[in-house]
MIDOSE-1310 file (N, C-alpha, C; in nm, 2 decimals, decimal comma, always signed):
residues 186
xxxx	+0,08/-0,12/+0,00/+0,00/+0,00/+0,00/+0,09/+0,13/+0,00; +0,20/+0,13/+0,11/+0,30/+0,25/+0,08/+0,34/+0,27/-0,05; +0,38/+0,15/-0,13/+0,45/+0,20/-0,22/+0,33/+0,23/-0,37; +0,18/+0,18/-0,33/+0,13/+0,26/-0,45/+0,11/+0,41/-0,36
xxxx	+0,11/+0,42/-0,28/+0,07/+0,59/-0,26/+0,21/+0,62/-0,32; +0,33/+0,60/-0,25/+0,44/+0,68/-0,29/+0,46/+0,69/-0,41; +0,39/+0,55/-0,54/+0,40/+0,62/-0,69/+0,26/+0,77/-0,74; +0,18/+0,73/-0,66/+0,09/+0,83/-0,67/+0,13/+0,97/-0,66
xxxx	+0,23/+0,98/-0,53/+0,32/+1,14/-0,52/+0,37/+1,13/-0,58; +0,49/+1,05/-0,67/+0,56/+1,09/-0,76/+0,51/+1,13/-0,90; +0,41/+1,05/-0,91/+0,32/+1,14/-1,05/+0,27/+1,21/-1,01; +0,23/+1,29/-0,93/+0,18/+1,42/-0,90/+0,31/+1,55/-0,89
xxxx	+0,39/+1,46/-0,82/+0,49/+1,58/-0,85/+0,57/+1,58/-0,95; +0,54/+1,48/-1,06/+0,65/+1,49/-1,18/+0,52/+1,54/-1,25; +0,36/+1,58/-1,23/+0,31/+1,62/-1,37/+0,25/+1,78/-1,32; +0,33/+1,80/-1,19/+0,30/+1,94/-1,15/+0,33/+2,00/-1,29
xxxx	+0,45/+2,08/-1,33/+0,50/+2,12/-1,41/+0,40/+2,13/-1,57; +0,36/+2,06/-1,57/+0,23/+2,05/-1,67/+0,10/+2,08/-1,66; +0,09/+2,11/-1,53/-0,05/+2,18/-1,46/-0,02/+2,35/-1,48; +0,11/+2,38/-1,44/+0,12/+2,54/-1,37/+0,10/+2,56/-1,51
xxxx	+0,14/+2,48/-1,62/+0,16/+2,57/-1,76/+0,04/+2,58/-1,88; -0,09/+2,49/-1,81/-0,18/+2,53/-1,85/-0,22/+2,67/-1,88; -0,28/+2,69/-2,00/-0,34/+2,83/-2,02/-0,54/+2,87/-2,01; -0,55/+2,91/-1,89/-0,71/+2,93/-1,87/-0,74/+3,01/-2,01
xxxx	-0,89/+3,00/-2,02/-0,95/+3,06/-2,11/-1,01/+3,21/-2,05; -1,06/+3,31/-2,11/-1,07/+3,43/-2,09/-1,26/+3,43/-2,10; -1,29/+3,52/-1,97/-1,41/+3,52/-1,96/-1,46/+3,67/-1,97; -1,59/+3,71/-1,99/-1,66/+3,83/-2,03/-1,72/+3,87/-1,95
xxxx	-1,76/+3,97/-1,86/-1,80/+4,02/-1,78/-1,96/+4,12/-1,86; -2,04/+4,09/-1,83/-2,18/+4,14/-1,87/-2,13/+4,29/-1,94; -2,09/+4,42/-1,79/-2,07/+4,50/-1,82/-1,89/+4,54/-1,84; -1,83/+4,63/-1,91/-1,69/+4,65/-1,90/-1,66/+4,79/-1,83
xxxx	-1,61/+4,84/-1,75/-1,56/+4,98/-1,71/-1,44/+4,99/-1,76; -1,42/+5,09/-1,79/-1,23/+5,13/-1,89/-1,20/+5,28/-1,80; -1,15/+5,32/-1,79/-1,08/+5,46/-1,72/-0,91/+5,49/-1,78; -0,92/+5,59/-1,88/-0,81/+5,63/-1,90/-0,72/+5,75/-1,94
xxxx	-0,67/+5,78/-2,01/-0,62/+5,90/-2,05/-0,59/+5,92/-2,24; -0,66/+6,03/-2,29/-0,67/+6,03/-2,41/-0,60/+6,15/-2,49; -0,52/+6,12/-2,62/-0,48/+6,24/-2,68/-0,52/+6,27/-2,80; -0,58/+6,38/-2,84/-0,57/+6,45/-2,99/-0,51/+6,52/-3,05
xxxx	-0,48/+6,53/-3,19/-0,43/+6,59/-3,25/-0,51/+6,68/-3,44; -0,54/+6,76/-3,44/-0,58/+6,77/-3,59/-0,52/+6,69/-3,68; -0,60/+6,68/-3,79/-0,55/+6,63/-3,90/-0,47/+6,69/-4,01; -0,41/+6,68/-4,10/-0,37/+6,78/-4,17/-0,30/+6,94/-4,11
xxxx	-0,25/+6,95/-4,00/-0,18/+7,08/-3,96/-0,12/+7,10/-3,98; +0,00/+7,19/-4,02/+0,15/+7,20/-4,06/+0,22/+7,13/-3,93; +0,35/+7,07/-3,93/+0,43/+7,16/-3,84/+0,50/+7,24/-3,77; +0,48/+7,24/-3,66/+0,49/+7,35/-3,54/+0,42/+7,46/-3,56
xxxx	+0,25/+7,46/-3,61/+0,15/+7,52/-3,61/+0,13/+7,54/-3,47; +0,08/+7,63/-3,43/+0,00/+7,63/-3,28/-0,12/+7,49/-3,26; -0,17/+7,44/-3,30/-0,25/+7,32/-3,26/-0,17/+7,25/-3,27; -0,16/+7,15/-3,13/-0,11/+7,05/-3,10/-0,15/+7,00/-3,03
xxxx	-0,11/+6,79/-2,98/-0,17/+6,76/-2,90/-0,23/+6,79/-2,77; -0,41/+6,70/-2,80/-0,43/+6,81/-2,70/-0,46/+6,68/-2,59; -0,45/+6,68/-2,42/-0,49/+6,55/-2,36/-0,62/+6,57/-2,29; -0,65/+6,47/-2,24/-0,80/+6,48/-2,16/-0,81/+6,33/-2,09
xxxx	-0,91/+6,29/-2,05/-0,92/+6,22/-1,93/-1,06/+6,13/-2,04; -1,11/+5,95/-2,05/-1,15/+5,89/-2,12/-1,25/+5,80/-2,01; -1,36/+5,75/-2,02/-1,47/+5,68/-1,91/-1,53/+5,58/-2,06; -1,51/+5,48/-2,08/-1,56/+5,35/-2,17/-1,67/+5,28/-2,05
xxxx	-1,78/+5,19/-2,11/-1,86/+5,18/-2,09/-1,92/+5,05/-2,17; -1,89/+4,90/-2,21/-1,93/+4,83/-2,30/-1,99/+4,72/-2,22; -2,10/+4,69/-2,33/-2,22/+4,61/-2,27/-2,19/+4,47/-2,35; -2,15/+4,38/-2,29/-2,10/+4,27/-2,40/-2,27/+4,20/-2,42
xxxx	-2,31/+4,21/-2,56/-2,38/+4,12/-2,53/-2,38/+3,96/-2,66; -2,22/+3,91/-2,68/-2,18/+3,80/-2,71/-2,05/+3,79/-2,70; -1,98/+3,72/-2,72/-1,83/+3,70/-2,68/-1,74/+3,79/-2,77; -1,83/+3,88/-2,87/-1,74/+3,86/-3,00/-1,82/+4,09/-3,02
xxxx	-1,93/+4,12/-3,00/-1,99/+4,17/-3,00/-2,09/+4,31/-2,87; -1,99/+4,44/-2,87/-2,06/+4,45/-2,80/-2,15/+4,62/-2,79; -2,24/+4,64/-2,72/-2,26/+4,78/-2,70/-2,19/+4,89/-2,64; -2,15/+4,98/-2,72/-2,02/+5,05/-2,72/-2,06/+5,20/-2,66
xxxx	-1,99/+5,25/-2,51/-2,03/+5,39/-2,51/-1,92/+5,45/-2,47; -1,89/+5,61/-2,46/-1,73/+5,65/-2,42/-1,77/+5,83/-2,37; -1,77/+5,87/-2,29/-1,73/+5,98/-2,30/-1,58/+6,03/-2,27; -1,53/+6,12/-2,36/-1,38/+6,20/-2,33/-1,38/+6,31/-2,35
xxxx	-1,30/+6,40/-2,24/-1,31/+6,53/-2,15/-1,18/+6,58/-2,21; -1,17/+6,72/-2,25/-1,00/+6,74/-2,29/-1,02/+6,86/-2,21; -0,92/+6,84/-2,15/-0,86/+6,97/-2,05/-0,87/+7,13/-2,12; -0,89/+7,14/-2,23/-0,89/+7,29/-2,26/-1,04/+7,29/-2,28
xxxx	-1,15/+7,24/-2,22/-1,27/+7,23/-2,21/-1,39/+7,16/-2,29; -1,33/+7,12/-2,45/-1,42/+7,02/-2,52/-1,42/+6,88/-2,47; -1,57/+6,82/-2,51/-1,59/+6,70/-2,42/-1,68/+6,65/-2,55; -1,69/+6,47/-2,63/-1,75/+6,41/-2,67/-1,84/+6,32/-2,61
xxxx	-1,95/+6,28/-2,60/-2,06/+6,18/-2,56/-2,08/+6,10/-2,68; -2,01/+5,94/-2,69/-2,05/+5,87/-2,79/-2,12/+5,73/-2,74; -2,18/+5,65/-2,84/-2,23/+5,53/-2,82/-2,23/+5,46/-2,97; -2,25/+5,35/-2,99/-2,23/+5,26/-3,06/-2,16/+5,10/-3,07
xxxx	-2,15/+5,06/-3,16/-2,08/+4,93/-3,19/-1,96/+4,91/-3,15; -1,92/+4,76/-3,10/-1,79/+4,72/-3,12/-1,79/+4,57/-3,14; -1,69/+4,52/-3,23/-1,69/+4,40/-3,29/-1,49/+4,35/-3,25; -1,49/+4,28/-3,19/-1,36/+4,20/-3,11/-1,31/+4,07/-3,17
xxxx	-1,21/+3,99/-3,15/-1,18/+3,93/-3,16/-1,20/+3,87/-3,03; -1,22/+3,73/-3,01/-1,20/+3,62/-2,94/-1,06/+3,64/-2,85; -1,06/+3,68/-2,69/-0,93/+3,66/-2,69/-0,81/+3,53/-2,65; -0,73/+3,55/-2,68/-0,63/+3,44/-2,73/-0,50/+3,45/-2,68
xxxx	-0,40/+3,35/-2,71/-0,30/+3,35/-2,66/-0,21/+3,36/-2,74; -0,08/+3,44/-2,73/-0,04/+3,46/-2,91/+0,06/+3,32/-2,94; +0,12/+3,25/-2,81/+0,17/+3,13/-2,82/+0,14/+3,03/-2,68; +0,22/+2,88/-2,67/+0,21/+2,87/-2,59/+0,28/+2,90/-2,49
xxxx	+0,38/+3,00/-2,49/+0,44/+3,06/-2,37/+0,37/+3,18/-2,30; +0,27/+3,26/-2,38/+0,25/+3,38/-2,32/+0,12/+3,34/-2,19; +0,15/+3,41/-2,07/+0,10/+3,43/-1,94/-0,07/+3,47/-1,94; -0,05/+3,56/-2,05/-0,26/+3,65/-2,02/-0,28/+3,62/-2,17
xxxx	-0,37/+3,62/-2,20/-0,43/+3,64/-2,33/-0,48/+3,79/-2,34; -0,49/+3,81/-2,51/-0,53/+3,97/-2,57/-0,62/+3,93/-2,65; -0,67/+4,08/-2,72/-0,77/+4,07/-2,79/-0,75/+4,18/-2,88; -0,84/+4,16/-3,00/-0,78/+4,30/-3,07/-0,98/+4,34/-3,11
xxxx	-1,00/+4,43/-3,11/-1,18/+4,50/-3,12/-1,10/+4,62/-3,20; -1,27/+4,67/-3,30/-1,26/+4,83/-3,36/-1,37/+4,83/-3,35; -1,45/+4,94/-3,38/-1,55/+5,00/-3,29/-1,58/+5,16/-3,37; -1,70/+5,13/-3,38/-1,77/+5,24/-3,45/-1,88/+5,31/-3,36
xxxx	-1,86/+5,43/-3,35/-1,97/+5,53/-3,21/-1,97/+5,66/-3,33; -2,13/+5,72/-3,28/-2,17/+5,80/-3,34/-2,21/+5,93/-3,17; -2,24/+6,06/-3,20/-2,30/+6,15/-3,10/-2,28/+6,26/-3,09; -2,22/+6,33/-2,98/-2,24/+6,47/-2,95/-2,11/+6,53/-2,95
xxxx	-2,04/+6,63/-2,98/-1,90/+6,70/-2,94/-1,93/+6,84/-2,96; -1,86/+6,93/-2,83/-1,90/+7,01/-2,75/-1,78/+7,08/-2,70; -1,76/+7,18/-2,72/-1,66/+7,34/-2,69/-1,67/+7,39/-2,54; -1,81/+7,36/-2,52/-1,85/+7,42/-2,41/-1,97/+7,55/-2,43
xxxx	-2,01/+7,59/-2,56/-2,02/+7,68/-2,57/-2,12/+7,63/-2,73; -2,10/+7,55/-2,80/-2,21/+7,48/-2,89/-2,17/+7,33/-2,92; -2,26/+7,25/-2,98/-2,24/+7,11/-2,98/-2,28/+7,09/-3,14; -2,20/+6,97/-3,19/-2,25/+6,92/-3,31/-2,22/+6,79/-3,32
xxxx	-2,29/+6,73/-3,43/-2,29/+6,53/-3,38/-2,16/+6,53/-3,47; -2,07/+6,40/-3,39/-1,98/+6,36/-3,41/-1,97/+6,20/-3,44; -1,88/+6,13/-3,48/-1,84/+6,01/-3,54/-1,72/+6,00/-3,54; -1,71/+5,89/-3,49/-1,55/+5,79/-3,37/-1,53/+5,66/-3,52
xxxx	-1,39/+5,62/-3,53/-1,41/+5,52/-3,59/-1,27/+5,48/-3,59; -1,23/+5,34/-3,49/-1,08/+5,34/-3,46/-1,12/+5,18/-3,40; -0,99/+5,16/-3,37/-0,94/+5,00/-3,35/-0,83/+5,04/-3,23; -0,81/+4,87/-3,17/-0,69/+4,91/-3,06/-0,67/+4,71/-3,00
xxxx	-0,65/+4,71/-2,90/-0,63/+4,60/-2,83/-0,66/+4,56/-2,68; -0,64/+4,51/-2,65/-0,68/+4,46/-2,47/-0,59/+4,36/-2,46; -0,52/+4,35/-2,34/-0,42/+4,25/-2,28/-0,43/+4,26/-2,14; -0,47/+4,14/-2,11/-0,51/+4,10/-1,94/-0,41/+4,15/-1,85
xxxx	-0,40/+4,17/-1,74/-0,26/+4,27/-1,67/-0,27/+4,10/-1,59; -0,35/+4,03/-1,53/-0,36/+3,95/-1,40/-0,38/+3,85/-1,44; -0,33/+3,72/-1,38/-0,39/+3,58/-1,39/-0,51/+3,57/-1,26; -0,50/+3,69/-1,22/-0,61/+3,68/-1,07/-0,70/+3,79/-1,08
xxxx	-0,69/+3,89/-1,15/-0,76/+3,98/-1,10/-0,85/+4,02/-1,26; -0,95/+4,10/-1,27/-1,09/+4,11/-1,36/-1,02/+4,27/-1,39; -0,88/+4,26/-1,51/-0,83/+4,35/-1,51/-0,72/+4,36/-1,63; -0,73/+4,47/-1,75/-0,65/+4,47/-1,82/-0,59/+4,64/-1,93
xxxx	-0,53/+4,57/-1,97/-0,47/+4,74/-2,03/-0,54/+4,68/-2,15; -0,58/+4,88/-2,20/-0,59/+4,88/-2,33/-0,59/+5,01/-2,42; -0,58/+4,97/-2,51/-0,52/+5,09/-2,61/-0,56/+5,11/-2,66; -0,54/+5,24/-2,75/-0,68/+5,25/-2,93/-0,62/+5,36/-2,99
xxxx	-0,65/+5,35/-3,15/-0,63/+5,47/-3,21/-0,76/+5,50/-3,27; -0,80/+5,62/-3,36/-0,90/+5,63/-3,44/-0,87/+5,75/-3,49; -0,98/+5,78/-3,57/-1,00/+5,93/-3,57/-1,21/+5,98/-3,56; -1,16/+6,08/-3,55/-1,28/+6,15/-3,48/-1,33/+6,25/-3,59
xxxx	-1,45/+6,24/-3,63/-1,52/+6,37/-3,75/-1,62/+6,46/-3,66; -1,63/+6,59/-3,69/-1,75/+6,65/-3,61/-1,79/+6,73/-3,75; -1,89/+6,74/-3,71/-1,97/+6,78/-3,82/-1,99/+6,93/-3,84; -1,94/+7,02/-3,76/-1,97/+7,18/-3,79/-1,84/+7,22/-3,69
xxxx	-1,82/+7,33/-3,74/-1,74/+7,42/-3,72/-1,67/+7,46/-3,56; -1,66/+7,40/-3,44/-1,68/+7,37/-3,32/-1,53/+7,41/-3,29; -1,43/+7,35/-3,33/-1,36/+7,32/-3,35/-1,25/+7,22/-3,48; -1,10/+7,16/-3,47/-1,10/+7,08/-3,55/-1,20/+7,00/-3,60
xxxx	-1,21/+6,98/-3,74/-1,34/+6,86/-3,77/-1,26/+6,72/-3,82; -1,18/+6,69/-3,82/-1,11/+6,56/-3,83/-0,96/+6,56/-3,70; -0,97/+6,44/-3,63/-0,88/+6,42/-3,53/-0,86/+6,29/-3,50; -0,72/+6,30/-3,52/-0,61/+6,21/-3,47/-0,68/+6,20/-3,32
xxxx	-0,70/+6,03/-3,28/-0,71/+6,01/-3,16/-0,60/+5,91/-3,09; -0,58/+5,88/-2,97/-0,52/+5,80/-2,93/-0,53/+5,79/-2,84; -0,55/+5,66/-2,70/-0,62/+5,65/-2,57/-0,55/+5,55/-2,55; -0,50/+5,53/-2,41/-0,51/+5,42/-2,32/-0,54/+5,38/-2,16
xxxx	-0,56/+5,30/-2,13/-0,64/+5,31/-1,99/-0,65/+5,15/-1,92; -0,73/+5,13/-1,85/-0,76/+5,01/-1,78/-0,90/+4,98/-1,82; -0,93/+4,85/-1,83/-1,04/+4,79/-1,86/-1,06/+4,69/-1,72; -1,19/+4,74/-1,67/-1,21/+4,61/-1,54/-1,34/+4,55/-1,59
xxxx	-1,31/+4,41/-1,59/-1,37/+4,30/-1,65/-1,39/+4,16/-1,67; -1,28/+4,17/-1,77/-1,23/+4,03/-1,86/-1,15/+3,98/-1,75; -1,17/+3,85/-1,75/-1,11/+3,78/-1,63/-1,04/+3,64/-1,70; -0,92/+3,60/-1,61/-0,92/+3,41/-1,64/-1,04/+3,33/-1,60
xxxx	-1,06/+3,22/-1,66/-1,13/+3,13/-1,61/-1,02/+3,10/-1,49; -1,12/+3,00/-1,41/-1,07/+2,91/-1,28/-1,05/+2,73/-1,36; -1,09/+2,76/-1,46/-1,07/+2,60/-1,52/-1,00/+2,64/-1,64; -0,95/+2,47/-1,62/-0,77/+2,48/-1,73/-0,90/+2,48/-1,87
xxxx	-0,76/+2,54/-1,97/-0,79/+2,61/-2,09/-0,88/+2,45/-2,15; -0,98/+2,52/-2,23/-1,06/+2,38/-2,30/-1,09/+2,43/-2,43; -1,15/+2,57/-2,42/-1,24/+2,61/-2,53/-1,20/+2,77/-2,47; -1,16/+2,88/-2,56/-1,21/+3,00/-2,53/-1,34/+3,07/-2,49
xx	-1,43/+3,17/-2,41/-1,50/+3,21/-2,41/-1,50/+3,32/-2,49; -1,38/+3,43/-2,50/-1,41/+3,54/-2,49/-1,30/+3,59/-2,57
């Protein structure tokens, strides 16, 4: 009896090493919160024109409602007082692991939002239309970085009407599963 237990620990501790290197699958959280920091720039300006990047502060908002698919909303605030209110689409990739050595899985989404942009002083509807990525920060925690570029159209005279965007921030969310990798969720 000793010696089948003592083969029992030795296959547990010779197939440890094959357990820790599993890769969980990535789960979706109903809603997403993002919080980050965002920069613009005009389109078409000369060099060392007085417009230049401008930064502001970014609040995301996405309602998954399939793994792949989701309801897309954003407001971003720029410090010299213009602020956009958008909503719309976003369409993701499945996230994944780019081999079998990497730690978190990522995802790559673009995302189309339509709405309001605003001086402070008058508003006209605007249109967002950019791509970016997400990569899990934690094997523990419902938490990841993510990034994006686009550009931004506003429809009247408010300000620039075409803008270079660029944002990054934290997404609280997307989590690992607790069960070894089988099938992706997310």
């Amino acid at each position: 009896m000793n010696r089948i237990l003592a083969g029992m620990a030795l296959m547990l501790v010779a197939a440890a090493p094959a357990w820790a290197g599993q890769q969980s699958s990535a789960e979706l959280t109903r809603v997403e919160v993002g919080a980050g920091v965002v920069f613009r720039r005009p389109v078409g300006v000369r060099p060392g024109s007085a417009e230049h990047w401008s930064k502001g502060l970014a609040l995301d908002v996405n309602g998954n409602l399939t793994a792949r698919f989701a309801v897309a909303g954003e407001i971003k605030t720029f410090f010299q007082g213009s602020s956009t209110v958008l909503g719309g689409a976003q369409l993701s990739t499945n996230f994944s692991y780019g081999n079998g050595r990497d730690p978190v899985p990522g995802r790559f989404f673009g995302k189309l939002l339509g709405g309001v942009a605003s001086n402070g002083v008058t508003s006209a509807p605007a249109l967002h239309a950019g791509g970016g990525a997400e990569v899990l920060l934690s094997r523990t925690k419902p938490i990841a970085l993510r990034w994006e570029i686009g550009y931004r159209i506003i429809a009247a005279n408010i300000g620039p009407r075409v803008n270079g965007v660029a944002a990054i921030g934290l997404v609280f969310g997307p989590h690992l599963s607790k069960r070894p990798f089988t099938r992706l969720r997310g």
